[in-house]
C-alpha positions in Angstrom: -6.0 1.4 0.6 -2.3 -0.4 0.6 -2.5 -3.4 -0.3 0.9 -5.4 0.9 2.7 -8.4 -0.9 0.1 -10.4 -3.0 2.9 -12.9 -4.5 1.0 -16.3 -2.7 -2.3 -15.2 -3.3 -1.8 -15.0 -7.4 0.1 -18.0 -7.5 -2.3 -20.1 -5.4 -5.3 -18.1 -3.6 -6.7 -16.2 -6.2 -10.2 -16.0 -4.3 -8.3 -14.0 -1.4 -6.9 -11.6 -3.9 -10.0 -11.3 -5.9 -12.1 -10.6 -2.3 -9.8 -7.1 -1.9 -10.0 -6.5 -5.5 -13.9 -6.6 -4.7 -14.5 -5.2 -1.5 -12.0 -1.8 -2.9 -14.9 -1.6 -5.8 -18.0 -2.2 -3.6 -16.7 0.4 -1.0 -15.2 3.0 -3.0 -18.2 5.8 -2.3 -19.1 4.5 1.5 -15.6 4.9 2.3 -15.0 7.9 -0.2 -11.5 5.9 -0.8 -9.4 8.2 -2.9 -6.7 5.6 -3.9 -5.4 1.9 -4.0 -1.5 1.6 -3.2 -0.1 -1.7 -4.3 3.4 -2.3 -3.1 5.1 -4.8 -5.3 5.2 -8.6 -5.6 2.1 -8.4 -7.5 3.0 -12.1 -8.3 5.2 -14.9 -7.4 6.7 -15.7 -11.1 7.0 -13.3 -13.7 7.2 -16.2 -15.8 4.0 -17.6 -14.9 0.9 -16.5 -17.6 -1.8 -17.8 -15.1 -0.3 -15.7 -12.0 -0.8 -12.7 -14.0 -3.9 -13.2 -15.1 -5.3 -13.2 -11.5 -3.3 -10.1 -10.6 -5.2 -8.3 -13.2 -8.4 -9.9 -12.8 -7.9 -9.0 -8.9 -6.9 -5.6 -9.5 -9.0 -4.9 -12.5 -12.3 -4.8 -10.4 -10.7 -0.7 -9.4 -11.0 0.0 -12.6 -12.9 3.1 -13.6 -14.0 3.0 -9.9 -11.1 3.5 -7.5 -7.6 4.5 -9.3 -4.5 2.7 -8.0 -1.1 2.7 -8.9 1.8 -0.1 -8.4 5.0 -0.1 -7.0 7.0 -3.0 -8.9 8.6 -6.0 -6.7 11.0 -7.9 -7.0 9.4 -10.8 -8.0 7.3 -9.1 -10.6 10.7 -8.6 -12.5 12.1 -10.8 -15.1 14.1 -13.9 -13.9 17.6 -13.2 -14.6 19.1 -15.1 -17.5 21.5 -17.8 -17.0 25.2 -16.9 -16.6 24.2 -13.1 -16.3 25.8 -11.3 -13.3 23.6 -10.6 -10.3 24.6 -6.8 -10.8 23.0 -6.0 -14.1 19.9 -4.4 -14.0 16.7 -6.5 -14.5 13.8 -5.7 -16.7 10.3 -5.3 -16.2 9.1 -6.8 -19.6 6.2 -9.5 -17.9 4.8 -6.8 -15.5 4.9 -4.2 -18.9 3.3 -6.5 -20.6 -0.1 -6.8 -18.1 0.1 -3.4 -16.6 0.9 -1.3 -19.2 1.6 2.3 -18.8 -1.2 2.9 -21.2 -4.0 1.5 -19.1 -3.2 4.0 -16.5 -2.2 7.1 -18.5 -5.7 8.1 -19.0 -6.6 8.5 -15.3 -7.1 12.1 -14.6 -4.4 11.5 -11.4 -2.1 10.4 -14.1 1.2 11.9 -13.9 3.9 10.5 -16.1 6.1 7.0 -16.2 10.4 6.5 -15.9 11.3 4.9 -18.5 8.5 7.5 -20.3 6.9 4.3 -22.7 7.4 2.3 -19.7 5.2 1.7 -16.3 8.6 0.9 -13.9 8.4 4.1 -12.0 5.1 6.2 -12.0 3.5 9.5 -10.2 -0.4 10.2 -9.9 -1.7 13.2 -8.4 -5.3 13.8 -6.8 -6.6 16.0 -4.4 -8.7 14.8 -1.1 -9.4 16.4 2.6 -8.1 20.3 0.7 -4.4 18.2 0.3 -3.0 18.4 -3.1 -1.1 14.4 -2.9 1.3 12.9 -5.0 2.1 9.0 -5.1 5.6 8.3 -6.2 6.1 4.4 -7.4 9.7 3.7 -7.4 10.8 -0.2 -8.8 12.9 -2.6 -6.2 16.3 -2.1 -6.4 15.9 1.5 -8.0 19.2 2.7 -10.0 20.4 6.2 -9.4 18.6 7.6 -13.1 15.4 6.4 -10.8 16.0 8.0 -7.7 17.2 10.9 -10.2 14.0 11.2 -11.8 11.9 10.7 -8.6 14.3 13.7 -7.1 12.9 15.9 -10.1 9.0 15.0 -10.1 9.0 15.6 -6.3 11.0 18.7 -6.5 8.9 19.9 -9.9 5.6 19.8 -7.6 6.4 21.7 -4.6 2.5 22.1 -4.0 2.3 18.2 -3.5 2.1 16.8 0.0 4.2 13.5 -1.0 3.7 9.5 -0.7 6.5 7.2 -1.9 5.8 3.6 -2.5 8.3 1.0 -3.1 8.8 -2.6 -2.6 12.0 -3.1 -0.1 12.7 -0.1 2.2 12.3 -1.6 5.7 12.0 -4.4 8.0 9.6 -4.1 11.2 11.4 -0.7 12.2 14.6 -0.7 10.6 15.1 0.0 7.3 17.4 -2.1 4.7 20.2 -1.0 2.7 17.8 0.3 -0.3 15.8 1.8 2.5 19.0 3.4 3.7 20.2 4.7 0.6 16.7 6.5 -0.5 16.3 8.2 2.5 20.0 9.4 2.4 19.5 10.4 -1.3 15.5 11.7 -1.5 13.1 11.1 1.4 15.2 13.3 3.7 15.9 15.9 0.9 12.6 17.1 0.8 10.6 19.0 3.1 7.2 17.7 1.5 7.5 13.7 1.3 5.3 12.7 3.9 5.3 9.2 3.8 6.8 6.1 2.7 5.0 2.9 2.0 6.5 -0.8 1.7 6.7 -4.3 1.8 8.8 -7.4 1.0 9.6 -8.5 4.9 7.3 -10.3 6.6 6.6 -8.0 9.1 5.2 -4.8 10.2 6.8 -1.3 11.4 6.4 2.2 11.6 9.3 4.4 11.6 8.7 8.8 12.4 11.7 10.6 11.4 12.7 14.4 10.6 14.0 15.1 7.2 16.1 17.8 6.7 13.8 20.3 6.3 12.1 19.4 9.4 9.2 17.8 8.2 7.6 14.6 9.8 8.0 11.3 7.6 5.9 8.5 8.4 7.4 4.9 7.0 5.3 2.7 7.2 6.0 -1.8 6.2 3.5 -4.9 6.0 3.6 -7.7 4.8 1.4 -10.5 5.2 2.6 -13.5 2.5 2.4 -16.9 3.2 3.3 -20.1 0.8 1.1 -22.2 2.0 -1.9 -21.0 4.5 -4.6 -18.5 2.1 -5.5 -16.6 5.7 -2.0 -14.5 6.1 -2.4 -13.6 2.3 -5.4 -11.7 2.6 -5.0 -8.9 4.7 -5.1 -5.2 3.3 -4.1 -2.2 5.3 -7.5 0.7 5.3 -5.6 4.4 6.3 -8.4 7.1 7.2 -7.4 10.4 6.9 -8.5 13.4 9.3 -7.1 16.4 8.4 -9.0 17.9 11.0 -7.5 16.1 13.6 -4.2 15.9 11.3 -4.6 11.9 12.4 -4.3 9.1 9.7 -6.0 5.7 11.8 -4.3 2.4 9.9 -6.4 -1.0 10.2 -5.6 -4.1 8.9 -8.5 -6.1 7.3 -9.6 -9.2 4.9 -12.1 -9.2 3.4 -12.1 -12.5 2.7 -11.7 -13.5 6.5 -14.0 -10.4 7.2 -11.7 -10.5 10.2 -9.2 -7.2 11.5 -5.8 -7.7 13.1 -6.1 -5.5 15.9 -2.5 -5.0 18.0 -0.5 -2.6 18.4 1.3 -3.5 14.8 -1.8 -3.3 12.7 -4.1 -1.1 13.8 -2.7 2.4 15.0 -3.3 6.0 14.5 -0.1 7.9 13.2 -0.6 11.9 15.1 1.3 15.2 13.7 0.3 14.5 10.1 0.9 17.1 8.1 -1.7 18.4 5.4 -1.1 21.6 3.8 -4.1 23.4 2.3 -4.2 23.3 -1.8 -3.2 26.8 -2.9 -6.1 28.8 -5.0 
């Protein structure tokens, strides 16, 4: 499950975000879904008690049923203080203080936190279909000691097929400057990331590339906010994998709507994915 931007829907359609949260918990076994993927812009105000509250009433309902992990937006970091320059490096102290890293660090997936008291950056790792995974949550904006540390955890667990998530990477099918950068300086570098997830545009894209090592990356982008209208706001993305047919099919649903998107943007099958057998 991926659930894209969910900024609106916190700040003003809680019953849209609270529908996913539900329909993730009542489907967990039916669908045998291994994992929730949020990709930042949890809420709209970091400075806002009320949005946060909804984010983790929403997301709560996964607890001890279906694990998830977040990737942090930029909206879900702290506003910048007055008279501070743009460049310095903004804190996560809001988004600490109602995810914590210690309601996660007693998943069994759970794999460790950057800062290590903090949950900014995160890996979990889980095994599903005879794939040993790895889900890599990188914050917006990531500095270089972030992509540093995200170079060591993926190269650390070379037996991990690899899914980064972070908030800003691409628009459609062409990706930003952060996108840019981190697949100069990590995606490409290694020959078992498999895919990247992210939101922040309001749009949707798929982008297949080679990374240096040959291996197939799928990138994929949603985004589905809207100020004002609840519909756009509720839409999730639902990836089935085969590794039979080495096929993952993406469909876009809301639960709330009970309603798919079904073009060529949001509901395709991506072909040639790779998924290495766990060694013994």
């Amino acid at each position: 499950m991926v659930l894209p931007d969910t900024q609106y829907s916190a700040e003003s359609f809680p019953q849209a975000f609270n529908s996913q949260g539900k329909w993730i918990k009542e489907n967990t076994v039916a669908r045998n879904i291994k994992y929730a993927i949020h990709e930042g812009d949890i809420v709209d105000d970091s400075d806002q008690p009320h949005q946060w509250t909804n984010a983790t009433s929403a997301m709560g309902q996964l607890n001890g049923t279906a694990p998830y992990i977040l990737g942090v937006g930029n909206h879900d970091m702290d506003a910048m203080p007055k008279g501070q320059n743009s460049a310095v490096v903004r804190d996560a102290v809001a988004f600490n203080r109602n995810f914590p890293r210690s309601g996660f660090s007693n998943l069994p997936s759970f794999g460790g936190t950057y800062p290590a008291g903090q949950n900014d950056n995160s890996f979990h790792m889980f095994s599903a279909g005879g794939t040993n995974w790895l889900i890599l949550a990188l914050k917006y904006a990531h500095t270089d000691d972030e992509i540093a540390w995200g170079n060591k955890v993926i190269s650390e667990h070379p037996d991990r097929q690899v899914m980064i998530v972070t908030h800003a990477y691409q628009n459609g099918t062409t990706k930003d400057s952060v996108g840019q950068k981190l697949w100069a300086r990590m995606v490409s570098r290694h020959p078992n990331v498999a895919m990247v997830f992210s939101g922040h545009y309001v749009n949707q894209g798929v982008i297949v590339e080679k990374g240096v090592n040959g291996n197939t990356v799928h990138q994929i982008q949603a985004d589905y906010q809207n100020p004002t209208t609840l519909g756009p706001n509720s839409y999730l993305r639902i990836l089935e994998f085969n590794p039979t047919a080495k096929t993952v099919s993406v469909q876009t649903y809301s639960p709330y709507l009970n309603k798919n998107l079904t073009d060529g943007k949001n509901q395709f099958t991506l072909q040639n994915v790779s998924f290495p057998r766990a060694r013994r």
